[in-house]
mmCIF entry with sequence, helices, sheets and N, C-alpha, C, O atoms, coordinates in Angstrom:
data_MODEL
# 
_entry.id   MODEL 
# 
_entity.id                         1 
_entity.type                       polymer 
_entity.pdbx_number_of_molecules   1 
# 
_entity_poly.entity_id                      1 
_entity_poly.type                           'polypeptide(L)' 
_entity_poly.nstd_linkage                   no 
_entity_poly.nstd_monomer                   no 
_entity_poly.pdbx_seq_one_letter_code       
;(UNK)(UNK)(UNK)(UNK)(UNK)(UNK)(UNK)(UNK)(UNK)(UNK)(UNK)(UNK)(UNK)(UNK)(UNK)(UNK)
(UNK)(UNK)(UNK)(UNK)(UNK)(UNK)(UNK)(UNK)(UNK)(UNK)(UNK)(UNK)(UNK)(UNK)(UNK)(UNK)
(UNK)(UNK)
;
_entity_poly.pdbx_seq_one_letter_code_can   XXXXXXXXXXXXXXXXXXXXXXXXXXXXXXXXXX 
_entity_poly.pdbx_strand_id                 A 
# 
loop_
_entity_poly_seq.entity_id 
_entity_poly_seq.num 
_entity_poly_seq.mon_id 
_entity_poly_seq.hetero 
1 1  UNK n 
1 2  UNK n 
1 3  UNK n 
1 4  UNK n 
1 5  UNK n 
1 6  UNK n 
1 7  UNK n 
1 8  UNK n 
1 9  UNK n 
1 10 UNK n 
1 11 UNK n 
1 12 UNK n 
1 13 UNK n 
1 14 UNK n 
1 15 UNK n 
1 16 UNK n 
1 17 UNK n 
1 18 UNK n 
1 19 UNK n 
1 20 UNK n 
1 21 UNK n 
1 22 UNK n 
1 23 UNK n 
1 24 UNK n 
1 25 UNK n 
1 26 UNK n 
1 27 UNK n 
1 28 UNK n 
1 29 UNK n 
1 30 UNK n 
1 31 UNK n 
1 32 UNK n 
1 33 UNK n 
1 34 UNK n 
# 
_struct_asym.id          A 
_struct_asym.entity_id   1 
# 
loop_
_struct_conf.conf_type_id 
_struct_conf.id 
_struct_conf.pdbx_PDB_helix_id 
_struct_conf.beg_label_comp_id 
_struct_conf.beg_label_asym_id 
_struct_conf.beg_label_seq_id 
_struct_conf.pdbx_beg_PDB_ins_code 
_struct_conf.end_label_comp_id 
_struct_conf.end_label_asym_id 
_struct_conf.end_label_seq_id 
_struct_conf.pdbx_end_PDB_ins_code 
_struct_conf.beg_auth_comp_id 
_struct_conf.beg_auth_asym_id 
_struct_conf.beg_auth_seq_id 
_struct_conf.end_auth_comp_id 
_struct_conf.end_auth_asym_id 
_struct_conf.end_auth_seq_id 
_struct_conf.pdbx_PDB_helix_class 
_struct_conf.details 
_struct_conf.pdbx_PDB_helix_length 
HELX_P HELX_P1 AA1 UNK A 2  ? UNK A 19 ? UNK A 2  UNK A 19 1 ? 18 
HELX_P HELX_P2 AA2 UNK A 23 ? UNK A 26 ? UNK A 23 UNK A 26 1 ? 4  
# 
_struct_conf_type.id          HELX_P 
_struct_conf_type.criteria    ? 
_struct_conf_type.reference   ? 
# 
loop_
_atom_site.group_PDB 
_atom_site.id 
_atom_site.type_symbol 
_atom_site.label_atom_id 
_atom_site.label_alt_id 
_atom_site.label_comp_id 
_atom_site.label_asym_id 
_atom_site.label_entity_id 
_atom_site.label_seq_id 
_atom_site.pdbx_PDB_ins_code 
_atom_site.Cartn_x 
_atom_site.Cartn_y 
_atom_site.Cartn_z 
_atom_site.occupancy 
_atom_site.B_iso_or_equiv 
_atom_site.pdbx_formal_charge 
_atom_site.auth_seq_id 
_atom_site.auth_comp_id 
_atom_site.auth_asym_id 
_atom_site.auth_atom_id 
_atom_site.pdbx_PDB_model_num 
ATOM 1   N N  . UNK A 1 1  ? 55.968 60.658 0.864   1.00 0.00 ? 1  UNK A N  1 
ATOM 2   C CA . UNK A 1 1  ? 55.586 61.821 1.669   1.00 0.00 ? 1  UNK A CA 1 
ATOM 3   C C  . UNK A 1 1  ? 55.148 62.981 0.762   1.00 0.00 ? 1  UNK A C  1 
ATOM 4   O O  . UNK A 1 1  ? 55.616 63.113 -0.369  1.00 0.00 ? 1  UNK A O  1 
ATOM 5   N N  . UNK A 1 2  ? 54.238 63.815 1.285   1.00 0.00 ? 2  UNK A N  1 
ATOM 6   C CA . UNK A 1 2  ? 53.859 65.157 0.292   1.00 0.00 ? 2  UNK A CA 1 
ATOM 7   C C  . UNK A 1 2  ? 55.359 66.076 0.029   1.00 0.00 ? 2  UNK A C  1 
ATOM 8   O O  . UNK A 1 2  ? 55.570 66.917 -0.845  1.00 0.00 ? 2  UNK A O  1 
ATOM 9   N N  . UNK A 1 3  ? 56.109 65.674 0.907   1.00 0.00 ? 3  UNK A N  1 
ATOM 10  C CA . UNK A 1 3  ? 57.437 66.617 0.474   1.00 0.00 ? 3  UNK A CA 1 
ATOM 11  C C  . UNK A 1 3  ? 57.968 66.335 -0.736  1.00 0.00 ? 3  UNK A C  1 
ATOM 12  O O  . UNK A 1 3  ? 58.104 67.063 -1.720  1.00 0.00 ? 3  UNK A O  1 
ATOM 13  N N  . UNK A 1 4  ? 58.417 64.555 -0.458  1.00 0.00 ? 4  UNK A N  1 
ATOM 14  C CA . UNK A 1 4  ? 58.971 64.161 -1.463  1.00 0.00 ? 4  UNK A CA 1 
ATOM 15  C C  . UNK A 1 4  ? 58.061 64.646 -2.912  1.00 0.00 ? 4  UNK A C  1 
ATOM 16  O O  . UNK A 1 4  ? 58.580 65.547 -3.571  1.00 0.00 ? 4  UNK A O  1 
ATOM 17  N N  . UNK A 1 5  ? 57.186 64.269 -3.240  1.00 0.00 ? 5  UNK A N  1 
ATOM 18  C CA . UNK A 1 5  ? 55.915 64.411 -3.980  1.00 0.00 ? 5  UNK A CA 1 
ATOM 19  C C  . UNK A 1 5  ? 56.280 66.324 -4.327  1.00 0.00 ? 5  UNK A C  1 
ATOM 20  O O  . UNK A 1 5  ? 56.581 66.812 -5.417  1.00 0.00 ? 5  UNK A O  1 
ATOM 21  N N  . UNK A 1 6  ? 56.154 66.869 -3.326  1.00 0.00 ? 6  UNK A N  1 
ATOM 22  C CA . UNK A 1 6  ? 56.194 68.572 -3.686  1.00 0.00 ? 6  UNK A CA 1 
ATOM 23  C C  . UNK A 1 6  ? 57.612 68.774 -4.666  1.00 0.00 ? 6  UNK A C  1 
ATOM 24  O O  . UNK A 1 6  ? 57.729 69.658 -5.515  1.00 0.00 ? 6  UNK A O  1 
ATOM 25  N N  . UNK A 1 7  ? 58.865 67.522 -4.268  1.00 0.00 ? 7  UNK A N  1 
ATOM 26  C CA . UNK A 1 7  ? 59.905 68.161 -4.831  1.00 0.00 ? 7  UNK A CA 1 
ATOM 27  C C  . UNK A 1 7  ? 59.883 67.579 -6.124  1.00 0.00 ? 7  UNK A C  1 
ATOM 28  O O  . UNK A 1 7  ? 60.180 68.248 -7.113  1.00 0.00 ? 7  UNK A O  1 
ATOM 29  N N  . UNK A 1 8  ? 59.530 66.297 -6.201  1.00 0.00 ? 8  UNK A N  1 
ATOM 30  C CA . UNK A 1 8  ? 59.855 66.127 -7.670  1.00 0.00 ? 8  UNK A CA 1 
ATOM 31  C C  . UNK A 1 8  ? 59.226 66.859 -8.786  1.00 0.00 ? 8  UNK A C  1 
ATOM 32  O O  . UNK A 1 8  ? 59.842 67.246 -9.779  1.00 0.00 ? 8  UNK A O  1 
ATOM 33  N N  . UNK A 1 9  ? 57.192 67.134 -8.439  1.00 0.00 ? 9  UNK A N  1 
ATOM 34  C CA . UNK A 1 9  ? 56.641 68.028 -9.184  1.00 0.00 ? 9  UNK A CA 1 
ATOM 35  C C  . UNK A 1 9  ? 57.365 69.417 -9.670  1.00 0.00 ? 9  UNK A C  1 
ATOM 36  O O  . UNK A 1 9  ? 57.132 69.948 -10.756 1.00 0.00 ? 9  UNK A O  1 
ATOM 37  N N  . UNK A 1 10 ? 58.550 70.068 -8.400  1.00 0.00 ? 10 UNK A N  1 
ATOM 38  C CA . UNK A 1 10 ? 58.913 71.238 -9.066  1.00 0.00 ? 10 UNK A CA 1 
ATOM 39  C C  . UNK A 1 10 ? 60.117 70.847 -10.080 1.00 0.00 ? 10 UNK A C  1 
ATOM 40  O O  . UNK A 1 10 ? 60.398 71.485 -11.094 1.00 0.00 ? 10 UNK A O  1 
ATOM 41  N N  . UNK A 1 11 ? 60.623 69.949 -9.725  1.00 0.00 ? 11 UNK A N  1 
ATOM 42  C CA . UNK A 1 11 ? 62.041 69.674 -10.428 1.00 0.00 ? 11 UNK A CA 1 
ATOM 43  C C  . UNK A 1 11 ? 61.478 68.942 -11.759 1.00 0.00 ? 11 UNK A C  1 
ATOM 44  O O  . UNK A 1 11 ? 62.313 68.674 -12.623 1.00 0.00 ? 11 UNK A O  1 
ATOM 45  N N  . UNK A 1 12 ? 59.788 68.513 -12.046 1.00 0.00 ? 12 UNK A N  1 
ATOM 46  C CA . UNK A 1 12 ? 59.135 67.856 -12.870 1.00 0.00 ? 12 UNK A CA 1 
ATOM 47  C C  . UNK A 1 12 ? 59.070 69.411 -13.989 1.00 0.00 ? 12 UNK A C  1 
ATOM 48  O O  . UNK A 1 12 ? 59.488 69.441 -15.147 1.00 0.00 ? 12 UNK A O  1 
ATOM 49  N N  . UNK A 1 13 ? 58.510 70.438 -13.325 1.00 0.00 ? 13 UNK A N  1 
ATOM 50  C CA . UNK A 1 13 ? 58.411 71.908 -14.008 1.00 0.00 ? 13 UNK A CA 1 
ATOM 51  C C  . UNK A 1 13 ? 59.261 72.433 -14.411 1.00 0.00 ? 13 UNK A C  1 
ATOM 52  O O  . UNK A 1 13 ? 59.125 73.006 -15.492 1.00 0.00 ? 13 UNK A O  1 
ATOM 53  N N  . UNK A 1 14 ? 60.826 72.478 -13.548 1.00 0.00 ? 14 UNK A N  1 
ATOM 54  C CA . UNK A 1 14 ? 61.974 73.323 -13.944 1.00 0.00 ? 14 UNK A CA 1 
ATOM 55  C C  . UNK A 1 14 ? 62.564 72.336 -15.222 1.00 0.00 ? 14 UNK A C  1 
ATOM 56  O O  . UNK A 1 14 ? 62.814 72.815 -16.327 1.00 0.00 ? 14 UNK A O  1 
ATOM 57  N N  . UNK A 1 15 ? 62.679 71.415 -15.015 1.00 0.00 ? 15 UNK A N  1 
ATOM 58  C CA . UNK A 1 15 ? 63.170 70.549 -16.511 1.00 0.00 ? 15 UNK A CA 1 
ATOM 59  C C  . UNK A 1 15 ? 62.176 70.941 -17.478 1.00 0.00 ? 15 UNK A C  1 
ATOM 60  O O  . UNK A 1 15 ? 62.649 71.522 -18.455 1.00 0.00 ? 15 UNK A O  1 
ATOM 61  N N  . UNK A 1 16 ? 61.064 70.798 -17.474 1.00 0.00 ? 16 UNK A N  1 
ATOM 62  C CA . UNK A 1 16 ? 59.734 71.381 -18.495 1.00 0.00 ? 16 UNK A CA 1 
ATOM 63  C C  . UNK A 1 16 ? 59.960 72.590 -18.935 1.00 0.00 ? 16 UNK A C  1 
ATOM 64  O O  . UNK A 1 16 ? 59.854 72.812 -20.141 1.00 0.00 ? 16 UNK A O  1 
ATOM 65  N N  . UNK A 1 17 ? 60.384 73.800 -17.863 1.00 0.00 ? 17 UNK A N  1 
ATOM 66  C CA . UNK A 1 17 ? 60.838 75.060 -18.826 1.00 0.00 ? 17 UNK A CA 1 
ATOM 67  C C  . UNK A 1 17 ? 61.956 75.217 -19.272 1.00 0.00 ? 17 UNK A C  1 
ATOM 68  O O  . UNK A 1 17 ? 62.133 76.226 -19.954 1.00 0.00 ? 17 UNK A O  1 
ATOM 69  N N  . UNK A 1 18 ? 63.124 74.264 -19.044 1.00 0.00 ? 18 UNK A N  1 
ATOM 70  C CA . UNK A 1 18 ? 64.725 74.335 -19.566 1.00 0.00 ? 18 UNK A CA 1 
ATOM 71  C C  . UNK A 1 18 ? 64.124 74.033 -20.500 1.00 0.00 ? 18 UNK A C  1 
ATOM 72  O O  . UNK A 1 18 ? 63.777 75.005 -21.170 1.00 0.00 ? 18 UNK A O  1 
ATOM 73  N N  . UNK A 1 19 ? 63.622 72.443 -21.128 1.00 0.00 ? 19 UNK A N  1 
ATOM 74  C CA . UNK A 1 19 ? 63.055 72.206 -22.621 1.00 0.00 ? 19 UNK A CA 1 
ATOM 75  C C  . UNK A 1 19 ? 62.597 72.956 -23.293 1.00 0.00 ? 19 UNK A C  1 
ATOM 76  O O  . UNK A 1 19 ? 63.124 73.360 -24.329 1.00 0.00 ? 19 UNK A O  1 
ATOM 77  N N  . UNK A 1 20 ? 61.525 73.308 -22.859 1.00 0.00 ? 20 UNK A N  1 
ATOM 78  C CA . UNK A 1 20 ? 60.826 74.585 -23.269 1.00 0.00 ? 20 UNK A CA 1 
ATOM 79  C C  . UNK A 1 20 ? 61.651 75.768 -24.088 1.00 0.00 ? 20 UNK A C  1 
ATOM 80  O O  . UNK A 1 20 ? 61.228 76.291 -25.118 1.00 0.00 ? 20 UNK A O  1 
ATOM 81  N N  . UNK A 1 21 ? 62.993 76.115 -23.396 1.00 0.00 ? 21 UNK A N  1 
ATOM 82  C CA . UNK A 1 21 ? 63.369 77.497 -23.935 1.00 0.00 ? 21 UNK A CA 1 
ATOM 83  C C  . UNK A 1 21 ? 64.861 76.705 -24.649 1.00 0.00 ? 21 UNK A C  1 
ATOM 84  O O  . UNK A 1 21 ? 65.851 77.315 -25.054 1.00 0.00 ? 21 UNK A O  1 
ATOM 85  N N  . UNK A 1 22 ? 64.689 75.408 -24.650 1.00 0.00 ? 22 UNK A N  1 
ATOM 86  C CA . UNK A 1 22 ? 66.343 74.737 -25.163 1.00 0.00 ? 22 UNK A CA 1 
ATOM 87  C C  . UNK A 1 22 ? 65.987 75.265 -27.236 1.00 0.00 ? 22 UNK A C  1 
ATOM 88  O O  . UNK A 1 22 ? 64.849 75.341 -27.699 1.00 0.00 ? 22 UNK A O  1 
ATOM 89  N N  . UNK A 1 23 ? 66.770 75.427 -27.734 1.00 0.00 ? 23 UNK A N  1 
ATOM 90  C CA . UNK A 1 23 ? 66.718 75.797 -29.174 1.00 0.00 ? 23 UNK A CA 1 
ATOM 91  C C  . UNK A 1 23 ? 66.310 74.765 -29.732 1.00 0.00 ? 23 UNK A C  1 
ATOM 92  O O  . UNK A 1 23 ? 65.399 74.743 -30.560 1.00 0.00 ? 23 UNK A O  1 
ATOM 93  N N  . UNK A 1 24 ? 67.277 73.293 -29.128 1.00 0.00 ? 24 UNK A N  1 
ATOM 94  C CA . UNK A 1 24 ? 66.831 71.805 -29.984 1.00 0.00 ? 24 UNK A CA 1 
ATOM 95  C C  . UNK A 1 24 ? 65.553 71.510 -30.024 1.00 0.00 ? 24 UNK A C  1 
ATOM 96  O O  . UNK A 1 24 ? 64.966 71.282 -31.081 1.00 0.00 ? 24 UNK A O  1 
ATOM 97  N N  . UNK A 1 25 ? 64.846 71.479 -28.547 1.00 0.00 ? 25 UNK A N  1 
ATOM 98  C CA . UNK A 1 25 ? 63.649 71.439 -28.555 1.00 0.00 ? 25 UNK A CA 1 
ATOM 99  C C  . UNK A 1 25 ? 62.777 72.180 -29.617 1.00 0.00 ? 25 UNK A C  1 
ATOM 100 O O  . UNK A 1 25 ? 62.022 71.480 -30.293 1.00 0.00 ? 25 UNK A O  1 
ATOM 101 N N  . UNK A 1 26 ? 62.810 73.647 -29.849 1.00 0.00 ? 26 UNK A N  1 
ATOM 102 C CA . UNK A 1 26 ? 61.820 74.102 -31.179 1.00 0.00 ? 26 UNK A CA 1 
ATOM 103 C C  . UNK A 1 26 ? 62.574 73.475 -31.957 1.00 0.00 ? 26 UNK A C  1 
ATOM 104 O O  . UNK A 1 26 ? 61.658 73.262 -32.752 1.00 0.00 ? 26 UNK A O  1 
ATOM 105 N N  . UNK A 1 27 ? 63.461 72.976 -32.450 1.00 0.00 ? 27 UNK A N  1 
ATOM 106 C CA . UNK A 1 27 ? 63.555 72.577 -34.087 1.00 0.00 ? 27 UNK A CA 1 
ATOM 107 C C  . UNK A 1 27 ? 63.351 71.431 -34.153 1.00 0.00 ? 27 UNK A C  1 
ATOM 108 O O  . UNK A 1 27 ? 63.556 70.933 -35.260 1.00 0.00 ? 27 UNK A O  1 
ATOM 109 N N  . UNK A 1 28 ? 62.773 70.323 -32.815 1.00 0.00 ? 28 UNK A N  1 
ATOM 110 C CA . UNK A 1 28 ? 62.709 69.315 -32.855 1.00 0.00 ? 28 UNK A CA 1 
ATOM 111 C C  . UNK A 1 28 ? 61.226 69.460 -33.219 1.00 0.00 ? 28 UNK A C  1 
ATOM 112 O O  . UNK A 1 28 ? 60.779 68.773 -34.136 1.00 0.00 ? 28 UNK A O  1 
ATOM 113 N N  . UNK A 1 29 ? 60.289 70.477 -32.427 1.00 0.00 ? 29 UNK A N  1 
ATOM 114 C CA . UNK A 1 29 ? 58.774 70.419 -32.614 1.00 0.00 ? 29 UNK A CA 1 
ATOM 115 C C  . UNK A 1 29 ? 58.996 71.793 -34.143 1.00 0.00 ? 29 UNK A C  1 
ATOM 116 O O  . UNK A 1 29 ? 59.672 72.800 -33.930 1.00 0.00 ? 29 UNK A O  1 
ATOM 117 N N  . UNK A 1 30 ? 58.405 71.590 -35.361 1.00 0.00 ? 30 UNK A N  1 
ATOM 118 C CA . UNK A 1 30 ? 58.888 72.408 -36.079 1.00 0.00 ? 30 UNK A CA 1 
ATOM 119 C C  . UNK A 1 30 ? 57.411 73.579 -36.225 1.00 0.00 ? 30 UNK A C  1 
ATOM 120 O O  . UNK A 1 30 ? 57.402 74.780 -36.492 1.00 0.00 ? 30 UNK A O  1 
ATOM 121 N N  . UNK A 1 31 ? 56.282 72.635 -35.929 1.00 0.00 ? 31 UNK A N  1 
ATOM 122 C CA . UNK A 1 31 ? 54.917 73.223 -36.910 1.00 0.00 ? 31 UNK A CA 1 
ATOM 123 C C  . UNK A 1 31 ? 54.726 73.590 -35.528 1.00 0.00 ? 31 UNK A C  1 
ATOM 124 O O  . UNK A 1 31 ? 54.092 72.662 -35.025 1.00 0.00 ? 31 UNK A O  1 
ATOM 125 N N  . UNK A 1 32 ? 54.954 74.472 -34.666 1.00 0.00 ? 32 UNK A N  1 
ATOM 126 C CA . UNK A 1 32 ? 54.822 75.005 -33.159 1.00 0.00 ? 32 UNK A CA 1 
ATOM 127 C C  . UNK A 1 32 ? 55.284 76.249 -34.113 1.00 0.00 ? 32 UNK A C  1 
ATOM 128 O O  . UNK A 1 32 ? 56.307 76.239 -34.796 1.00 0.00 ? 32 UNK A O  1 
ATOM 129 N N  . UNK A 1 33 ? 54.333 77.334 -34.034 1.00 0.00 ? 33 UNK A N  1 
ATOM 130 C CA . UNK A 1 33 ? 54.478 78.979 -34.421 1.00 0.00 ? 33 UNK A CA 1 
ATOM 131 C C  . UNK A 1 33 ? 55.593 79.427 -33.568 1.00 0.00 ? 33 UNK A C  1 
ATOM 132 O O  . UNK A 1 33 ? 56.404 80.159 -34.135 1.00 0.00 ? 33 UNK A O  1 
ATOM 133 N N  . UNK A 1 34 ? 55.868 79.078 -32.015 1.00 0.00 ? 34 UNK A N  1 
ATOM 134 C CA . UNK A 1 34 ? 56.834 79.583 -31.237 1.00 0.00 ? 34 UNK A CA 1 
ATOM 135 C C  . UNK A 1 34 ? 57.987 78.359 -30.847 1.00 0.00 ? 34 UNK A C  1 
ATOM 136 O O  . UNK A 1 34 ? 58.956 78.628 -30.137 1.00 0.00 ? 34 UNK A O  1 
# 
């Protein structure tokens, strides 16, 4: 269904910006300026 589909895409994004701002994550990507 487009619902189902609508929810995972956001819960696909909110995990994407937890990574995003997790510390491990930058020291895992190192040659990333930020």
């Amino acid at each position: 269904k487009l619902d189902a589909w609508g929810f995972v895409g956001m819960g696909l994004i909110i995990a994407a910006f937890l990574l995003a701002r997790s510390p491990s994550w930058k020291s895992l990507r190192r040659p990333t300026p930020w």
